[in-house]
C-alpha positions in Angstrom: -105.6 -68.4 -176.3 -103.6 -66.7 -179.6 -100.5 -65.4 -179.1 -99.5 -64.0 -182.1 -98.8 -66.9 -184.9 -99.5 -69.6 -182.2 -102.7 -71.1 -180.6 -102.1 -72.0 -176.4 -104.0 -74.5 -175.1 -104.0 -77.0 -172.4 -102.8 -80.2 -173.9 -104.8 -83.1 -175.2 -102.5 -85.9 -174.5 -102.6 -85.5 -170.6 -104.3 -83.7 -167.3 -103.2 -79.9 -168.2 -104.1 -77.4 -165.5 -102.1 -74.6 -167.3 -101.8 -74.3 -171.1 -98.7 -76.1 -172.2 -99.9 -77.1 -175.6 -98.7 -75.1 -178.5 -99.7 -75.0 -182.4 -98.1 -72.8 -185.1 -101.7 -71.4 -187.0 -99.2 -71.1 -190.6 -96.7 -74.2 -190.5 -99.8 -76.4 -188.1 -96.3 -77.7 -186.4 -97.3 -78.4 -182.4 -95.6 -78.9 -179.3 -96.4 -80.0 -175.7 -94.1 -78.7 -173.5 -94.9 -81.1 -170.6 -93.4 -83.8 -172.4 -95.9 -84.9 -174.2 -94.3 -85.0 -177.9 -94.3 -82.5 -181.3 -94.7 -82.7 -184.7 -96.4 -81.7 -187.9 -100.3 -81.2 -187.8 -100.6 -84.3 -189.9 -98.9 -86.2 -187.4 -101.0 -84.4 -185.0 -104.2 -85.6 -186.8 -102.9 -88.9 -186.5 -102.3 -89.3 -183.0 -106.0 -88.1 -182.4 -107.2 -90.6 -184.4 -104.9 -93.4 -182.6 -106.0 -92.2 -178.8 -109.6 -91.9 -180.0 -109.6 -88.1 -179.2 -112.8 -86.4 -181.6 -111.7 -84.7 -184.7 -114.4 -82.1 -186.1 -115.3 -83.8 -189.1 -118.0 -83.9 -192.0 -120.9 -86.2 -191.1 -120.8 -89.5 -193.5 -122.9 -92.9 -193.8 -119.9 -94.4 -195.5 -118.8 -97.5 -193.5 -115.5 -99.0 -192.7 -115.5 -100.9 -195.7 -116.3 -97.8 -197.7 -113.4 -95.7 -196.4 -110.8 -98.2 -198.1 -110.7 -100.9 -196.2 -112.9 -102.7 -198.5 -109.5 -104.6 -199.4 -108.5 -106.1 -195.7 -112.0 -106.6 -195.3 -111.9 -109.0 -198.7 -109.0 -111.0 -197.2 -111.2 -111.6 -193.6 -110.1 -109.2 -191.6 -113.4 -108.2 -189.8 -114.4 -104.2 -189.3 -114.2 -105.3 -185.4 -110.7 -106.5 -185.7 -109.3 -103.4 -187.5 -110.5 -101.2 -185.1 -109.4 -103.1 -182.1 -106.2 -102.6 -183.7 -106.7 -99.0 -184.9 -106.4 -99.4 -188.3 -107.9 -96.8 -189.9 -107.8 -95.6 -193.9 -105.1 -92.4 -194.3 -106.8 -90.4 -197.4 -103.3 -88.3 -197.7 -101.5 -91.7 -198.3 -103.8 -94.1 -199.8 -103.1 -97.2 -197.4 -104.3 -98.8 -194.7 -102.5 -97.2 -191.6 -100.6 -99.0 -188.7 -99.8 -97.3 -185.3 -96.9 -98.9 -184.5 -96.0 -98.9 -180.3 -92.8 -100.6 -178.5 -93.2 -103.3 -176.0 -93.8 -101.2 -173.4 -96.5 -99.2 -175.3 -94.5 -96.1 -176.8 -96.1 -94.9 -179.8 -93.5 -94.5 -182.1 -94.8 -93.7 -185.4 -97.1 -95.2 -188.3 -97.2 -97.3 -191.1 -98.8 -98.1 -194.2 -100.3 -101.0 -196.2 -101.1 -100.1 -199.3 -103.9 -101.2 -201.6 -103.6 -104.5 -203.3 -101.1 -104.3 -206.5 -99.3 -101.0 -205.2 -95.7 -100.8 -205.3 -94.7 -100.8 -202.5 -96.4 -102.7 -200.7 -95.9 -101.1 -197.2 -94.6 -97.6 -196.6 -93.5 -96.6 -193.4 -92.7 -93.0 -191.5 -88.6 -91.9 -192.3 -88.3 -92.0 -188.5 -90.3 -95.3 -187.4 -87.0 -97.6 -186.5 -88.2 -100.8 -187.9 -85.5 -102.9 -186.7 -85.6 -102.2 -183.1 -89.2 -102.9 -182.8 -91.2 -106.3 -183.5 -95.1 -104.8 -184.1 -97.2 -106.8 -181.6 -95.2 -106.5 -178.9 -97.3 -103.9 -176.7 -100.3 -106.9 -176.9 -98.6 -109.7 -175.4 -98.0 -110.1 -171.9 -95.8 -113.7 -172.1 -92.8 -113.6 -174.6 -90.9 -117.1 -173.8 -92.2 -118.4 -177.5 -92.8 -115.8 -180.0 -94.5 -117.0 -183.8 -92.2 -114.1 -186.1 -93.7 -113.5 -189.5 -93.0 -110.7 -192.2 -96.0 -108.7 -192.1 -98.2 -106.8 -189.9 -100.6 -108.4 -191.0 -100.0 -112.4 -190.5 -98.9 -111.0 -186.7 -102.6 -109.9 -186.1 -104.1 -113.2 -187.7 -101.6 -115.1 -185.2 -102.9 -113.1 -182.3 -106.7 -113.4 -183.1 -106.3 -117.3 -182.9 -104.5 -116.6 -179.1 -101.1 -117.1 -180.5 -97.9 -114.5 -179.7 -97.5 -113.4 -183.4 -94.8 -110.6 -183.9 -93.9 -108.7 -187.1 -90.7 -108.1 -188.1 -91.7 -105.3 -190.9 -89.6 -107.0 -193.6 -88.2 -109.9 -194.5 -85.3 -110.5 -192.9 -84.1 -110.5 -189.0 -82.5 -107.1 -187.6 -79.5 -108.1 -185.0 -81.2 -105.5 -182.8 -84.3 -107.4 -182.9 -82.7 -110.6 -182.3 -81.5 -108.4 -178.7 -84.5 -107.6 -178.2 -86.1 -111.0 -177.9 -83.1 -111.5 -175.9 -84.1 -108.5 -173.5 -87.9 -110.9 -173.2 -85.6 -113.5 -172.6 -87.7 -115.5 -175.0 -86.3 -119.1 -174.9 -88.7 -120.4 -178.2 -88.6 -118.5 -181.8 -90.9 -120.4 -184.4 -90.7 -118.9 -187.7 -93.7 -118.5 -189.7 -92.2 -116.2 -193.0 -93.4 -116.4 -196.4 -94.3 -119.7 -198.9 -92.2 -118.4 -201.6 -88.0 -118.3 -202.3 -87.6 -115.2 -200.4 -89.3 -116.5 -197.6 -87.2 -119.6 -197.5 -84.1 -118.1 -198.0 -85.2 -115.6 -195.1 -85.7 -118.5 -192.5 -82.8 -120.0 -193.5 -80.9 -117.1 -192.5 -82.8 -116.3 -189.0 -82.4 -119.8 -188.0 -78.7 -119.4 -188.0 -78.9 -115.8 -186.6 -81.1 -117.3 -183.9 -79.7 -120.4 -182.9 -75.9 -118.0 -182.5 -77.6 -116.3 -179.9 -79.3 -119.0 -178.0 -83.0 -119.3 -178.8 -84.8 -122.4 -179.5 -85.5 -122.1 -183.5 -88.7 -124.1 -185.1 -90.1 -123.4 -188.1 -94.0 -123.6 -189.3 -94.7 -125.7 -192.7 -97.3 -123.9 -194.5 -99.8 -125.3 -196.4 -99.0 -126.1 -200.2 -100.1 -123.2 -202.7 -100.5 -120.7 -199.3 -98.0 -118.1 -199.5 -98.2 -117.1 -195.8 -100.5 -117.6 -192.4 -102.9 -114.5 -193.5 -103.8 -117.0 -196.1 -105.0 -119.7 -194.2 -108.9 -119.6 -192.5 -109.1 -118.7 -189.2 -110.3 -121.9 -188.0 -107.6 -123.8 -189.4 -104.8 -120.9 -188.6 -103.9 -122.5 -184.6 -104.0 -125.7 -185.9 -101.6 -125.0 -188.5 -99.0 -122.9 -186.1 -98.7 -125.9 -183.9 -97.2 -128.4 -186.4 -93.8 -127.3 -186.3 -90.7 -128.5 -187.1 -87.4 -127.6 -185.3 -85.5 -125.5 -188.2 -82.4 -126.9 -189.5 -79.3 -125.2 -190.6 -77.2 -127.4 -192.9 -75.5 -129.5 -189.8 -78.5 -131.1 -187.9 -82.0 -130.8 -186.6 -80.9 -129.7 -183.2 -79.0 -127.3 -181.1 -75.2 -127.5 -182.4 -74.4 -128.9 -178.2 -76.2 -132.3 -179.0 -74.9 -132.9 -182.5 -72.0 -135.0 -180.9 -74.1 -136.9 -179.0 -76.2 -137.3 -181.9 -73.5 -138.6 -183.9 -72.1 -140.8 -180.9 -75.4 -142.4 -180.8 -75.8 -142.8 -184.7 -72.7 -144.9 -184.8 -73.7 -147.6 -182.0 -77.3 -146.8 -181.3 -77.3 -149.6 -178.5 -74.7 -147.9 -176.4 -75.4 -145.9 -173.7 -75.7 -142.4 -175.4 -78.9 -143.0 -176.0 -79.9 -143.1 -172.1 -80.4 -140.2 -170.2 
């Protein structure tokens, strides 16, 4: 029904038995009034295609790979996997497009890979709070041992070989991420980051973020000339993962509780602190 400048409806998102669903017909801003969210029509367009809700569009023969996904597609992500994780090609932005939901499957925004030699890389919605969320999350039932990478990405090629990949969307580990794995209580964080300085430098720095707050810290040695997990086949991906290495930070390569013991036992390795 129009009223005036605005369009009521019953709303899309949820069971509406009386309109509650409102669009502006000049600004295309919405509202649900139910609860159900708001935004700008773009967003709106969005969240259709995310929840699978039909969109009156032109008829086309062009494939997935045709709509600008050619690009994922080259690097072996299969047409089959992108949809299961609703990645579709945004026209308006020029990227490959992320829905990005919390752990307990909020949808809180989108964001954007872009095509291969764009700077940046990845874009991101103003709003989308990227350090209190680890992208994965809402696909893993079990969170004691978590695989971290950078990317979006490298997370879904952990999770296709049945391993808990998470994102952190950038290189470095937010303090409110850290509580948030603390919130799972997750007992093992294995760090899987990039081949490359920044990388290194990265892990360096989680591992001593990580192992501050109590978490089991173990890194994954990648192999030489691959600059991160995406990188490496499929079939070789799990096998990979599980040769890791428990990280070091300068002053051992274990928890900072058994260093003295460590030591103790260095110094007369027949005396009783190496029995348990």
């Amino acid at each position: 029904m129009k009223q005036g400048r605005e369009l009521e409806c019953p709303c899309p998102f949820h069971e509406d038995r009386s309109p509650s669903f409102y669009v502006n017909l000049q600004t295309g801003a919405w509202i649900c009034h139910a609860g159900c969210g708001h935004g700008s029509f773009l967003q709106l367009m969005q969240r259709f295609q995310v929840q699978g809700i039909g969109i009156p569009k032109k008829k086309s023969k062009k494939s997935l790979v045709d709509m600008g996904l050619d690009y994922l597609v080259r690097r072996g992500f299969s047409p089959t996997v992108l949809e299961s994780w609703k990645v579709v090609w945004n026209s308006d932005v020029g990227g490959a497009e992320f829905p990005i939901w919390d752990a307990e499957q909020k949808f809180l925004g989108y964001l954007w890979r872009m095509p291969e030699g764009a700077l940046p890389k990845y874009r991101h919605m103003p709003q989308l709070p990227r350090s209190k969320l680890l992208f994965g999350a809402h696909r893993l039932q079990d969170r004691k041992e978590v695989i971290l990478t950078e990317g979006p990405l490298d997370a879904i090629w952990i999770q296709e070989v049945g391993m808990p990949g998470l994102a952190m969307l950038g290189a470095y580990l937010a303090e409110d991420q850290i509580r948030l794995l603390a919130s799972w209580r997750t007992q093992k964080v294995v760090l899987c980051l990039d081949n490359d300085e920044a990388g290194r430098l990265a892990t360096e720095i989680a591992t001593k973020q990580l192992r501050a707050a109590g978490f089991w810290v173990f890194r994954v040695e990648l192999p030489s000339g691959k600059k991160d997990i995406q990188e490496v086949p499929l079939t070789q991906a799990a096998n990979v993962l599980q040769q890791r290495h428990v990280c070091f930070n300068g002053a051992g390569l274990v928890p900072h509780r058994y260093r003295r013991w460590l030591e103790k036992a260095a110094l007369a390795p027949e005396s009783s602190a190496w029995k348990y």
